[in-house]
Biopython code that builds the backbone (N, CA, C, O; Angstrom):
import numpy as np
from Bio.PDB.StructureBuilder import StructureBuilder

atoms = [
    (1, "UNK", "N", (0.838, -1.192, 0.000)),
    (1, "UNK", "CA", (0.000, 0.000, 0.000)),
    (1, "UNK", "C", (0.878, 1.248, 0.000)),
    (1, "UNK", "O", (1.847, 1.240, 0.758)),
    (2, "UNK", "N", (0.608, 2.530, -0.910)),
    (2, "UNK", "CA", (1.256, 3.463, -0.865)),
    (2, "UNK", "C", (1.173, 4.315, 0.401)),
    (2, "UNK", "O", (0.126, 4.836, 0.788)),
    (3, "UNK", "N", (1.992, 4.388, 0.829)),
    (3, "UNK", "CA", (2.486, 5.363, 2.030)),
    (3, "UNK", "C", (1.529, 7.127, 2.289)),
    (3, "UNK", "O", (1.108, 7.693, 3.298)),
    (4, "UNK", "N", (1.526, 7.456, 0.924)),
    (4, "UNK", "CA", (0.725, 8.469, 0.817)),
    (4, "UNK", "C", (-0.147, 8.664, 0.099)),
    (4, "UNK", "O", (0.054, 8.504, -1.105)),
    (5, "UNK", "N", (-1.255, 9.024, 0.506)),
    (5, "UNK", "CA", (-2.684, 9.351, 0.017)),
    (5, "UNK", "C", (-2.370, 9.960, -1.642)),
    (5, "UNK", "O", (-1.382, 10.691, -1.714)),
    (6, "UNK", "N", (-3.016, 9.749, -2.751)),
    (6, "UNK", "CA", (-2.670, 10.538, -3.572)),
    (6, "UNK", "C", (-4.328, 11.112, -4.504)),
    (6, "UNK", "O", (-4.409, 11.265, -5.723)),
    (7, "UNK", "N", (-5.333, 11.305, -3.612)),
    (7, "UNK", "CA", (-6.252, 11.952, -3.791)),
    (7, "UNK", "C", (-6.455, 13.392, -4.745)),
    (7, "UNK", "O", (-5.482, 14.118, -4.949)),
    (8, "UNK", "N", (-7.503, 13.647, -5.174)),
    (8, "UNK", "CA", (-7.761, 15.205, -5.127)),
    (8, "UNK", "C", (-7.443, 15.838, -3.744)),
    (8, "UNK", "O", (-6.484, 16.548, -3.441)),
    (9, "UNK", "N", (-8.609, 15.355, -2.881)),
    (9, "UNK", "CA", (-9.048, 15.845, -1.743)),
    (9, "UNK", "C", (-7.686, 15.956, -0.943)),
    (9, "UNK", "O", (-7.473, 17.000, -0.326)),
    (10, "UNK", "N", (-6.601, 14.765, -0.917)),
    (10, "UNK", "CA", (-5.387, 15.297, -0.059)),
    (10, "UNK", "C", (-4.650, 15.973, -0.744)),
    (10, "UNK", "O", (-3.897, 16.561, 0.032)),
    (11, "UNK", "N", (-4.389, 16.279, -1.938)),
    (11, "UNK", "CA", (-3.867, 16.836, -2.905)),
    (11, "UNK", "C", (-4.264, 18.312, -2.408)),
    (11, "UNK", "O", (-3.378, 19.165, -2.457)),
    (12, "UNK", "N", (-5.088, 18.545, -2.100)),
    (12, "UNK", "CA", (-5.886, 19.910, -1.987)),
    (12, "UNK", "C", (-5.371, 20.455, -0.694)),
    (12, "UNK", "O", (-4.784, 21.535, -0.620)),
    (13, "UNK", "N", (-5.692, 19.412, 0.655)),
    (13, "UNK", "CA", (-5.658, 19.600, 1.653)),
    (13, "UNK", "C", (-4.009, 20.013, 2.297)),
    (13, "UNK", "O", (-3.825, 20.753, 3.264)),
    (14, "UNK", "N", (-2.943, 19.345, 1.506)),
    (14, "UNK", "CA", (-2.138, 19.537, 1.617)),
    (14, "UNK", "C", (-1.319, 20.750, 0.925)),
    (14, "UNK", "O", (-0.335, 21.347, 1.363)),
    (15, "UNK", "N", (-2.229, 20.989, -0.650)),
    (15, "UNK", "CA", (-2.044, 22.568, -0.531)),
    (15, "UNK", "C", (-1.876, 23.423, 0.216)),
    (15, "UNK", "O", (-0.842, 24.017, 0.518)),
    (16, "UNK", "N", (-3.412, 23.591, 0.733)),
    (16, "UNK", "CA", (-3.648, 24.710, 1.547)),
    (16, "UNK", "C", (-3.026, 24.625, 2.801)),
    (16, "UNK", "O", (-3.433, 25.431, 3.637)),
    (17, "UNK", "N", (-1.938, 23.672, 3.217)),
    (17, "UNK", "CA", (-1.175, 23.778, 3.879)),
    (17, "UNK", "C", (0.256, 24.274, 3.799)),
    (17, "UNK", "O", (0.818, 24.790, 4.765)),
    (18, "UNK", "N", (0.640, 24.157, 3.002)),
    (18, "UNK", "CA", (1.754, 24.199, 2.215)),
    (18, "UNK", "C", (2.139, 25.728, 1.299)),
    (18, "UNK", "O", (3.165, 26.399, 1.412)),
    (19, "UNK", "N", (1.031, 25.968, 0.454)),
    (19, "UNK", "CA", (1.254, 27.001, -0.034)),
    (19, "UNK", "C", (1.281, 28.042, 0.986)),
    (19, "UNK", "O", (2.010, 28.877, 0.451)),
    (20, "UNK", "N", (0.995, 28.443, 1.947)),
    (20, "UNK", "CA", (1.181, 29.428, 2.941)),
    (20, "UNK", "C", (2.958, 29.592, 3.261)),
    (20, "UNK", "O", (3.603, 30.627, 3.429)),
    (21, "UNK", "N", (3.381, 28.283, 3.266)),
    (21, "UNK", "CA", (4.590, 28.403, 4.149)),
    (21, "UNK", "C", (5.412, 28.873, 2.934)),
    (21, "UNK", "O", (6.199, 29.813, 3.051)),
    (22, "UNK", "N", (5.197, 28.088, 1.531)),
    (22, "UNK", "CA", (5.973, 28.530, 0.688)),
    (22, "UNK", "C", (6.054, 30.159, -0.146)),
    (22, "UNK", "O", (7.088, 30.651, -0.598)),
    (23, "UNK", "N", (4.640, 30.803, -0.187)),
    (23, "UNK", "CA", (4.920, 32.235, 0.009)),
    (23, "UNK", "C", (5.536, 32.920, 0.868)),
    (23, "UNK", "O", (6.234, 33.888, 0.566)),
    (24, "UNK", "N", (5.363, 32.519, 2.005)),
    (24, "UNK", "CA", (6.380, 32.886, 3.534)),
    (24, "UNK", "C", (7.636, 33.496, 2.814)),
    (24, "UNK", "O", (8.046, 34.581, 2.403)),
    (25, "UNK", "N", (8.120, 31.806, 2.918)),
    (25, "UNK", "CA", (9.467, 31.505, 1.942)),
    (25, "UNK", "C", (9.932, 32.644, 1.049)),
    (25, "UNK", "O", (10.813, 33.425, 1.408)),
    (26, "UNK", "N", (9.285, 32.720, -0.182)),
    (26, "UNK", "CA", (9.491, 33.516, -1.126)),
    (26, "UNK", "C", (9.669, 34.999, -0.700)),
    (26, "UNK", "O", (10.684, 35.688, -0.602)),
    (27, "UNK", "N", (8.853, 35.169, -0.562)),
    (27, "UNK", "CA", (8.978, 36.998, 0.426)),
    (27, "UNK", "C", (10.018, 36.747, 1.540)),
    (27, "UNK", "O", (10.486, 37.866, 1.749)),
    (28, "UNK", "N", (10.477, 36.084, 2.161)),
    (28, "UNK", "CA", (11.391, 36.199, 3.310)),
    (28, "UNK", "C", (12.647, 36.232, 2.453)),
    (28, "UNK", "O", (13.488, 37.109, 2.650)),
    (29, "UNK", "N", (12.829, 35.177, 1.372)),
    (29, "UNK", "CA", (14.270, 35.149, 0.304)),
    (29, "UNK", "C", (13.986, 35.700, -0.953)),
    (29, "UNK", "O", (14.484, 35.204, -1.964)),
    (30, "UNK", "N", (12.918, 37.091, -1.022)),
    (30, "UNK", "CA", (12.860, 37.504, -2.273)),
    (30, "UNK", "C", (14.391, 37.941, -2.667)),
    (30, "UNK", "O", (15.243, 38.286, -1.848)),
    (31, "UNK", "N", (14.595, 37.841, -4.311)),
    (31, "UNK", "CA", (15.939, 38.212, -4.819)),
    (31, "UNK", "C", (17.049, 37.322, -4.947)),
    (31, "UNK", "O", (17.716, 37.228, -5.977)),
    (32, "UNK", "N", (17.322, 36.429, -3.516)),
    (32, "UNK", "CA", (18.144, 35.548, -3.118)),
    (32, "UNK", "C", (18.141, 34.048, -3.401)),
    (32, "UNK", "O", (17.354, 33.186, -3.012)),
    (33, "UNK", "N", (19.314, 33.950, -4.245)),
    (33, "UNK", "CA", (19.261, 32.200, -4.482)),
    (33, "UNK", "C", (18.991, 30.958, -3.252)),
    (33, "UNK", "O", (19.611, 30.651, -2.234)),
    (34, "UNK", "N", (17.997, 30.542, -3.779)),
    (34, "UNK", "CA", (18.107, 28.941, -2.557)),
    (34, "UNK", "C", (18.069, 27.917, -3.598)),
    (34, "UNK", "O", (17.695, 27.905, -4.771)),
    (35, "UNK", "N", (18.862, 26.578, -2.340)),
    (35, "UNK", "CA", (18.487, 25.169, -3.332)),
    (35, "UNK", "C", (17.147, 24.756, -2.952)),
    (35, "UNK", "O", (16.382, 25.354, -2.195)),
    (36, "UNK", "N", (17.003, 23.942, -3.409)),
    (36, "UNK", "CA", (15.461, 23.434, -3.173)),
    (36, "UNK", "C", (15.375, 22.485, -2.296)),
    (36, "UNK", "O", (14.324, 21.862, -2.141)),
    (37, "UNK", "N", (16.653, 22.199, -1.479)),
    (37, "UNK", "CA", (16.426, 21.691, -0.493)),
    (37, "UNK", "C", (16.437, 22.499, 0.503)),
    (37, "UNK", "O", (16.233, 22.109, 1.652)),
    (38, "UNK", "N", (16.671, 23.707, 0.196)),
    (38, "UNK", "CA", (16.191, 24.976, 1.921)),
    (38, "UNK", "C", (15.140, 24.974, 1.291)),
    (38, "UNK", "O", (14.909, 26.136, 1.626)),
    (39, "UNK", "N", (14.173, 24.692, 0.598)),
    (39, "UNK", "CA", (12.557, 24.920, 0.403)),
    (39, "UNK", "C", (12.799, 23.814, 1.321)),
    (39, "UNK", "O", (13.249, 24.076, 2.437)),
    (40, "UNK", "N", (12.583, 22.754, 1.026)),
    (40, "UNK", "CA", (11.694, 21.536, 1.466)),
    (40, "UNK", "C", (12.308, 21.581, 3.034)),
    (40, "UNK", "O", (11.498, 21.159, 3.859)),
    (41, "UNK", "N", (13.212, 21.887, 3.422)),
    (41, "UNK", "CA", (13.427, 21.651, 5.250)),
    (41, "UNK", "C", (12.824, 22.622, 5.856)),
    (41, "UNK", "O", (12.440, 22.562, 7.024)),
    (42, "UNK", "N", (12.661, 23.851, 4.907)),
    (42, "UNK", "CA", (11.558, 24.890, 5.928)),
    (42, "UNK", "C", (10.717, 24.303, 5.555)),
    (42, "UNK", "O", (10.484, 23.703, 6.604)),
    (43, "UNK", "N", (9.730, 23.803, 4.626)),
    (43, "UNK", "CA", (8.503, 23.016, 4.900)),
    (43, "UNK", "C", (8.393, 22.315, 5.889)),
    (43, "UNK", "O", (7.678, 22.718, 6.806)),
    (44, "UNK", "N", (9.157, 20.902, 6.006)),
    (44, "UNK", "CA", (8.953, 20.084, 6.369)),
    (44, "UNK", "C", (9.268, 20.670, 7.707)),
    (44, "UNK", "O", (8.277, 20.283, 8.326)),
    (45, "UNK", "N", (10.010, 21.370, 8.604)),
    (45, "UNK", "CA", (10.368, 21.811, 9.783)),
    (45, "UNK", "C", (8.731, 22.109, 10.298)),
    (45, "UNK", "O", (8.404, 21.684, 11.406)),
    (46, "UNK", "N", (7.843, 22.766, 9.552)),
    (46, "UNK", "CA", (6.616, 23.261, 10.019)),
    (46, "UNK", "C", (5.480, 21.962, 9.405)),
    (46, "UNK", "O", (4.281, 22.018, 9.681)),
    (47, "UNK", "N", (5.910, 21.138, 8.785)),
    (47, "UNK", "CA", (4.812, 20.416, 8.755)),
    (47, "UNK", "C", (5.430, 18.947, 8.191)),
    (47, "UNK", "O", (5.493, 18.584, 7.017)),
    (48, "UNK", "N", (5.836, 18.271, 9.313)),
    (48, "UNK", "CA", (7.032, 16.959, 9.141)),
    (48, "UNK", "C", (6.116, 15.674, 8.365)),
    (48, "UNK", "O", (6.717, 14.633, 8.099)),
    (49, "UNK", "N", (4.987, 15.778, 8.102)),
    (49, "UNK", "CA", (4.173, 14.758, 7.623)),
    (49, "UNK", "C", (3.866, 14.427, 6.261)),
    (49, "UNK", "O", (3.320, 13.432, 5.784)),
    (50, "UNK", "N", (4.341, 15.489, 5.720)),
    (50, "UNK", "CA", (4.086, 15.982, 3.782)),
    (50, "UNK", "C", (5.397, 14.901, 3.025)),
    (50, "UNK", "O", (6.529, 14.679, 3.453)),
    (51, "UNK", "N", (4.756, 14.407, 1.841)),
    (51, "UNK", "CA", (5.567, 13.892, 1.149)),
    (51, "UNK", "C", (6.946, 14.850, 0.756)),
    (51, "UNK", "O", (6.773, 16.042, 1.007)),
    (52, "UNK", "N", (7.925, 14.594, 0.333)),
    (52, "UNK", "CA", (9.396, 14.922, 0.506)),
    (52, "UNK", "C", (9.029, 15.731, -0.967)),
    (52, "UNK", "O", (9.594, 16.819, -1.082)),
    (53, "UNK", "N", (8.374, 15.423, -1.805)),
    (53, "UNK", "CA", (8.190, 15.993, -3.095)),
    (53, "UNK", "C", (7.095, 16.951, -3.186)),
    (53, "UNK", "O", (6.857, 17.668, -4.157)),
    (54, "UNK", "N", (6.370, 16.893, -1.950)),
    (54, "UNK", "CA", (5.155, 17.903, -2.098)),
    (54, "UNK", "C", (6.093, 19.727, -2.028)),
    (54, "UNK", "O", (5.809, 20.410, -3.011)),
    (55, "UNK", "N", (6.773, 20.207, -1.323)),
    (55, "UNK", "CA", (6.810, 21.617, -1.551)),
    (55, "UNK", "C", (7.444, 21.777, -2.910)),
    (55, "UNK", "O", (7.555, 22.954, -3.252)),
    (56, "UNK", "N", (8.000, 20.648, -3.985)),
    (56, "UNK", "CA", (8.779, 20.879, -5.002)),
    (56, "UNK", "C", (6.923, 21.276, -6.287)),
    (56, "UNK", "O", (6.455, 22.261, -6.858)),
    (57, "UNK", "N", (6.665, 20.295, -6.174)),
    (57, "UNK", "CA", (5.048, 20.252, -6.777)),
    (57, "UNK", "C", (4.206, 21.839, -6.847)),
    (57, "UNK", "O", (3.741, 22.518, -7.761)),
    (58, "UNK", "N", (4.311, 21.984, -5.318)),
    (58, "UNK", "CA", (3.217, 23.028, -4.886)),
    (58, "UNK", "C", (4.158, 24.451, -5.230)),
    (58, "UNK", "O", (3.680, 25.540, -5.549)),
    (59, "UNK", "N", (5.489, 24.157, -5.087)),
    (59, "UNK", "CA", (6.189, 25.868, -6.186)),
    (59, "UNK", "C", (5.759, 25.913, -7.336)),
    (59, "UNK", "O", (5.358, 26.963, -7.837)),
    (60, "UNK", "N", (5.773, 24.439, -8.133)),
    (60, "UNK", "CA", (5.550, 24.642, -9.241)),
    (60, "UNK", "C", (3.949, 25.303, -9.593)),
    (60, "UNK", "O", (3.586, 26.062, -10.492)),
    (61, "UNK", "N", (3.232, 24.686, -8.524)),
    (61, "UNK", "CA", (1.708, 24.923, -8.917)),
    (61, "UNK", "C", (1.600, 26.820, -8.621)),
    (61, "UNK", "O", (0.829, 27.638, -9.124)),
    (62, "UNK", "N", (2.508, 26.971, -7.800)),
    (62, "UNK", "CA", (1.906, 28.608, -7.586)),
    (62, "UNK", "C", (2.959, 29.315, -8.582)),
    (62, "UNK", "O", (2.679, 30.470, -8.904)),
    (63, "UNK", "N", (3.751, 28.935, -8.933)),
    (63, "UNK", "CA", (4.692, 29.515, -10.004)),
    (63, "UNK", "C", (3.086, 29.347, -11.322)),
    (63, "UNK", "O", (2.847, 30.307, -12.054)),
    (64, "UNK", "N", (2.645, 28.708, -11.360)),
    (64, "UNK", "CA", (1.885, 28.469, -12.603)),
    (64, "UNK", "C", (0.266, 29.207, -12.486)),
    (64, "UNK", "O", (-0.458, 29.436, -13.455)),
    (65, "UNK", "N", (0.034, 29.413, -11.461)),
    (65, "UNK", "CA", (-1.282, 30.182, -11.036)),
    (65, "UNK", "C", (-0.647, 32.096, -10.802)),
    (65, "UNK", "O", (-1.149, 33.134, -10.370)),
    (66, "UNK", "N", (0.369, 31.780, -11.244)),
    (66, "UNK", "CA", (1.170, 33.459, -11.044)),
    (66, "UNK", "C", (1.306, 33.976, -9.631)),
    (66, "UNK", "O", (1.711, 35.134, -9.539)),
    (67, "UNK", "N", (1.021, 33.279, -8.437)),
    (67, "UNK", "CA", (1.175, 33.880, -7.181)),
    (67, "UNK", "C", (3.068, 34.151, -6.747)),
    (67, "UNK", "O", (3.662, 34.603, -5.768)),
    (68, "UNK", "N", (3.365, 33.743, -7.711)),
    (68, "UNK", "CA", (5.039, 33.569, -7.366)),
    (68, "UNK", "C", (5.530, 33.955, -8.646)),
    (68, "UNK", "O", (4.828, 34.376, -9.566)),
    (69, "UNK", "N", (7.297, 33.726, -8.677)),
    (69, "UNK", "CA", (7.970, 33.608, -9.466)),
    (69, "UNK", "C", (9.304, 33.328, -9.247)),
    (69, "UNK", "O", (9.853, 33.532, -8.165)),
    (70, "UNK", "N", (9.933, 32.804, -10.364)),
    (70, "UNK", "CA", (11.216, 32.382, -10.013)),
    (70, "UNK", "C", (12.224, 31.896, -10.923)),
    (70, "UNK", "O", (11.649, 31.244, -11.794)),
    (71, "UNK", "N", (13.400, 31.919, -11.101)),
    (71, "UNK", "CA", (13.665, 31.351, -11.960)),
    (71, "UNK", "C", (15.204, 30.535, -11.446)),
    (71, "UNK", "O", (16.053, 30.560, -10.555)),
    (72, "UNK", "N", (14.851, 29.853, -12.676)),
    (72, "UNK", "CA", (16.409, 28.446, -12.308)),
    (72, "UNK", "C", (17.653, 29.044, -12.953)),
    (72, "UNK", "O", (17.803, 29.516, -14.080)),
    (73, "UNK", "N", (18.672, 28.870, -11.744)),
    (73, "UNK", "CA", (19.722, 29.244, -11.540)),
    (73, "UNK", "C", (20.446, 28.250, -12.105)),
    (73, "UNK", "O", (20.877, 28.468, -13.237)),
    (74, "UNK", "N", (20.710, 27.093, -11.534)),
    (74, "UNK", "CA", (21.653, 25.986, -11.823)),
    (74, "UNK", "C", (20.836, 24.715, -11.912)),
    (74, "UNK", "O", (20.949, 23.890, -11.006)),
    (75, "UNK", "N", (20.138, 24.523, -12.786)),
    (75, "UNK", "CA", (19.439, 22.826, -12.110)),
    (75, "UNK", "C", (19.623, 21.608, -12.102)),
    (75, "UNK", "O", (18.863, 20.696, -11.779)),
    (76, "UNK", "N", (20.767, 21.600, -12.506)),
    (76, "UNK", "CA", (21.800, 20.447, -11.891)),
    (76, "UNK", "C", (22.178, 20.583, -10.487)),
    (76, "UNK", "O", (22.744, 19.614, -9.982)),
    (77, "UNK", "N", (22.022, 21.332, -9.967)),
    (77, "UNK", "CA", (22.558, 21.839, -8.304)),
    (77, "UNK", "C", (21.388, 22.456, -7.742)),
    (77, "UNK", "O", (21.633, 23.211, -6.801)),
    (78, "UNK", "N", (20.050, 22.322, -8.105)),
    (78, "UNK", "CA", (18.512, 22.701, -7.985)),
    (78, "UNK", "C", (18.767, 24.113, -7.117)),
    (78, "UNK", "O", (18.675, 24.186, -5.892)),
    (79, "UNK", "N", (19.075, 25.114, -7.932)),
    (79, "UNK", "CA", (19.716, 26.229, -7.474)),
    (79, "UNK", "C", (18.628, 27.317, -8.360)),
    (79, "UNK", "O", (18.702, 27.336, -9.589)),
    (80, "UNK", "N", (17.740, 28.106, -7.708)),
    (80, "UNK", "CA", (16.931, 28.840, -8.077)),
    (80, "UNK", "C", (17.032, 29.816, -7.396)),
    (80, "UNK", "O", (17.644, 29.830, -6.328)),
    (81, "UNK", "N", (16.175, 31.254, -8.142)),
    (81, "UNK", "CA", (16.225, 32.432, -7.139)),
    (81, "UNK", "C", (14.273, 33.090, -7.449)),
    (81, "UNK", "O", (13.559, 33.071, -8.452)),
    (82, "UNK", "N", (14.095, 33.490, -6.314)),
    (82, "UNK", "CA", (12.777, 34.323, -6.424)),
    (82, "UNK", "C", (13.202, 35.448, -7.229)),
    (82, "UNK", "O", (14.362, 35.854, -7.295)),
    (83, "UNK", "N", (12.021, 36.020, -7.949)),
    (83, "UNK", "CA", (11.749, 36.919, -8.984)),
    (83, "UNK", "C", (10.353, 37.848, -8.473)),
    (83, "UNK", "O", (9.312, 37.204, -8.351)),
    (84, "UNK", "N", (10.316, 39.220, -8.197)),
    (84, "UNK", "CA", (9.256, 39.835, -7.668)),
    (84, "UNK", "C", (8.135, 39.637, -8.452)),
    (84, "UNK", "O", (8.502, 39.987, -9.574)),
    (85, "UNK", "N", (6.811, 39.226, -8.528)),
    (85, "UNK", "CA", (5.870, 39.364, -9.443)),
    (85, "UNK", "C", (5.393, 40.467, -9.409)),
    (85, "UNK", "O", (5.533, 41.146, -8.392)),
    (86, "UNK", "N", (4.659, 40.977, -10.574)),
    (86, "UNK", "CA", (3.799, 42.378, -11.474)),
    (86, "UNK", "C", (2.516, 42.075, -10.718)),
    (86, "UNK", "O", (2.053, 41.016, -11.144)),
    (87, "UNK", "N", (1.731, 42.630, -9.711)),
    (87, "UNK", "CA", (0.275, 42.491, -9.799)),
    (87, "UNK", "C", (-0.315, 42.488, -11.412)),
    (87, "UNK", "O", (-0.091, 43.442, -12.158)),
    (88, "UNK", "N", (-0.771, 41.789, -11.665)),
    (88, "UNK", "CA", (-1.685, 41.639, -12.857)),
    (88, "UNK", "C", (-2.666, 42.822, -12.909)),
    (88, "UNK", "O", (-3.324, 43.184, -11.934)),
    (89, "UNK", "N", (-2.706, 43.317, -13.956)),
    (89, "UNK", "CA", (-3.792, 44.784, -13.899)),
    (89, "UNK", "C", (-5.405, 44.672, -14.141)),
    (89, "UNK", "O", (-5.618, 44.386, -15.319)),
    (90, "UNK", "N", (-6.467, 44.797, -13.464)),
    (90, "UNK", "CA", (-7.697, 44.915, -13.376)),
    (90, "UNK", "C", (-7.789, 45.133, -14.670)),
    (90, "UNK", "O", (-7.093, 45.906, -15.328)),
    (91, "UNK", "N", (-8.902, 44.253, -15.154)),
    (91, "UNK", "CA", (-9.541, 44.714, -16.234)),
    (91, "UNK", "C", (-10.219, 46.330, -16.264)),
    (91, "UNK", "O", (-10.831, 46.729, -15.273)),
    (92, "UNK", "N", (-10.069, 47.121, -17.365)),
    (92, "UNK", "CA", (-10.285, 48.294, -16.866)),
    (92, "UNK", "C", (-12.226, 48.158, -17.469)),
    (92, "UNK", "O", (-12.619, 47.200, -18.134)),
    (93, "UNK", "N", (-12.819, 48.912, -17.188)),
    (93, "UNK", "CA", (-14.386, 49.183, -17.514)),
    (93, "UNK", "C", (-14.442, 49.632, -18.857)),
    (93, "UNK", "O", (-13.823, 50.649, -19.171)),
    (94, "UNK", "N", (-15.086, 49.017, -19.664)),
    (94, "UNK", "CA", (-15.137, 49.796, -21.220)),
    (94, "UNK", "C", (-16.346, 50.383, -21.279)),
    (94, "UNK", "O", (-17.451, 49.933, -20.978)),
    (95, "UNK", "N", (-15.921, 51.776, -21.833)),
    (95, "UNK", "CA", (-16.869, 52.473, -22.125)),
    (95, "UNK", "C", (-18.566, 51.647, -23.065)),
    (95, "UNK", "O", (-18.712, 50.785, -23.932)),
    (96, "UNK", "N", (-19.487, 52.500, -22.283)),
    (96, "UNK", "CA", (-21.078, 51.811, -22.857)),
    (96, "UNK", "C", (-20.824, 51.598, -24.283)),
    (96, "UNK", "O", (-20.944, 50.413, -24.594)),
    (97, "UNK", "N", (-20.415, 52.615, -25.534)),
    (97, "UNK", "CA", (-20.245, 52.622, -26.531)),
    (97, "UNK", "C", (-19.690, 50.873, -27.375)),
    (97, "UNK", "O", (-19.776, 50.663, -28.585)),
    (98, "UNK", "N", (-19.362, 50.248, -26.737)),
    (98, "UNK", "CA", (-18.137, 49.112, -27.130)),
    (98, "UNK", "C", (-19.852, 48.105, -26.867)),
    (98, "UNK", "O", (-20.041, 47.174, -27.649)),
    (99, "UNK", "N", (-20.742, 48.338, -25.981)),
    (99, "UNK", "CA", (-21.496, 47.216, -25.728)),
    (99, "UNK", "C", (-22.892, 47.405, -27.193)),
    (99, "UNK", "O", (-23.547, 48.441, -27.309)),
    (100, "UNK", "N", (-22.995, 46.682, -27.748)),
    (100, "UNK", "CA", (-24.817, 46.591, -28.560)),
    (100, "UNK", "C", (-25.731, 47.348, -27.804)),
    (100, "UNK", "O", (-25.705, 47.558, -26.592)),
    (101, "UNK", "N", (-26.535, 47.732, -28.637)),
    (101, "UNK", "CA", (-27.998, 48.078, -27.692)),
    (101, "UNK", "C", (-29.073, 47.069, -27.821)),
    (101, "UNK", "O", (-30.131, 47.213, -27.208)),
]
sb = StructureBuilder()
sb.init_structure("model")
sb.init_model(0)
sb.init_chain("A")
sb.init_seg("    ")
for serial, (resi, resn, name, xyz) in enumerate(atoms, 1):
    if name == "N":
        sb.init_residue(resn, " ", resi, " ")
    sb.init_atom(name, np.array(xyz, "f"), 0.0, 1.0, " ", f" {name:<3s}", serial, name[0])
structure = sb.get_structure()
């Protein structure tokens, strides 16, 4: 039997655990190179129960939903650095003219 659940539902649950610590992360080492193994020991330091591959997964997932950014440094030596993200700009209101009557 596999060791870990591999659900939606824990999939999820372990998100919303996870992604918190790893924004932490990011804003605490914005600019500054880490390997990706100082990701995963500050994870796992705050939550020792998560698969060893889950904070590698869940960067990728918020790197891909735009809450982050980052880019690879060395990845043979899993050597990356945070990158500040752009708030994304509000759709602006278009004038009535643009809509049919």
């Amino acid at each position: 039997m596999n060791e870990y659940n591999d659900t939606p539902e824990e999939r999820a649950r372990v998100y919303s655990r996870i992604a918190p610590l790893i924004m932490t992360f990011s804003v605490d080492n914005a600019g500054k190179q880490f390997h990706a193994e100082d990701l995963r020991r500050y994870v796992l330091a705050v939550e020792p129960e998560i698969a060893p591959g889950s904070p590698d997964r869940i960067l990728r997932a918020l790197r891909q939903e735009g809450r982050l950014d980052y880019v690879v440094i060395d990845r043979r030596n899993s050597l990356y650095q945070f990158r500040v993200v752009q708030p994304k700009p509000s759709p602006q209101p278009q004038p009535s003219y643009f809509f049919r009557r």
